[in-house]
C-alpha positions in Angstrom: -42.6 67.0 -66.0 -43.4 68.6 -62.4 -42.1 71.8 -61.7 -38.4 71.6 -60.2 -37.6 73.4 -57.4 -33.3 74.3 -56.8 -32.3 74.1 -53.7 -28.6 73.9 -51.7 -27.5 71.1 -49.2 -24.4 70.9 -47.8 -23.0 67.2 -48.1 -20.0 65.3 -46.7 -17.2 65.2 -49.4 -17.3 61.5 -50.0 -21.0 61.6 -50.8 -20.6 64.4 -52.8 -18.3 61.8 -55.1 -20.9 59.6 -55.3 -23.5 62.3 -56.8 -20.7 63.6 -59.3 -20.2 59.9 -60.5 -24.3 59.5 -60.9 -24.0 63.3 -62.6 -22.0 61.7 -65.4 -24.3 58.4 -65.8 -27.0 61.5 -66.1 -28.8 59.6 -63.1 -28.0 62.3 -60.2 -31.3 64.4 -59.8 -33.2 60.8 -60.1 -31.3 59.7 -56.8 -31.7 62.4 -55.3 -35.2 62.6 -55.4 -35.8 58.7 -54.8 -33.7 59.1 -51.6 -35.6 61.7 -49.9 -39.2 60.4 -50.8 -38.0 57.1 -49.5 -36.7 59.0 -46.5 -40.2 60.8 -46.5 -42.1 57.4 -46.5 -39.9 55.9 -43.5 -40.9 59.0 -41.2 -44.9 58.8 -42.4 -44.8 55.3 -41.4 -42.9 55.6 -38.3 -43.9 54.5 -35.0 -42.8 55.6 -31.4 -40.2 52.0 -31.5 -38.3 53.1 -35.1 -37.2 56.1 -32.2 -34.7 56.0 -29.6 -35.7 57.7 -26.3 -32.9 59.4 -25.6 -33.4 61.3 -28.7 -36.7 62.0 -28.3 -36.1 63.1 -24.6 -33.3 65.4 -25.7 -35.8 66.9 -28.5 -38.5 67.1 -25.9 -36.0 69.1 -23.5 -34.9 71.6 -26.4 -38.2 72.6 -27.0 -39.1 72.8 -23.5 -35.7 74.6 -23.0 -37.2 78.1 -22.0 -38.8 76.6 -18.6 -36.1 76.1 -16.4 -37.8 73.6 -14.1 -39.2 71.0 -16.9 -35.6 71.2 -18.6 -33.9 70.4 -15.3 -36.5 67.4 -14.7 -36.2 66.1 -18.3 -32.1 66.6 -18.1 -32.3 64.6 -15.1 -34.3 61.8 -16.7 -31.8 61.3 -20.0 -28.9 60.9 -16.7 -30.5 58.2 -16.0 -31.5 57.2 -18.7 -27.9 56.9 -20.2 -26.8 55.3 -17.0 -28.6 52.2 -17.7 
């Protein structure tokens, strides 16, 4: 068996249900780990159309957020953006 590794999530409270109900069928840590690798496998095999642009626009003028000009010009192309 691999080495397991704890670690702490905060979930919403209906989900939460849902892993206490597989914790009783003994099937909870399985899940778990079958819905991140699958999770995992999406984002590896993801291509610039699985995103939307406005996201990637907003992420783009976050990391960009400490120069004042390129945020402004990137703000000003999500306004349009969302306009359309």
């Amino acid at each position: 068996m691999p080495k397991k590794q704890e670690i702490k999530v905060y979930l919403p409270t209906i989900l939460v249900g849902e892993l206490e109900g597989r914790r009783r069928m003994g099937t909870r840590s399985l899940f778990i780990q079958q819905a991140i690798t699958d999770k995992l496998r999406k984002m590896d095999s993801a291509s610039l159309q699985d995103f939307n642009p406005v996201a990637m626009l907003c992420f783009c003028r976050d990391l960009y957020s400490s120069d004042p000009l390129v945020h402004d010009v990137l703000q000003a192309v999500i306004n349009q953006v969302i306009k359309k």
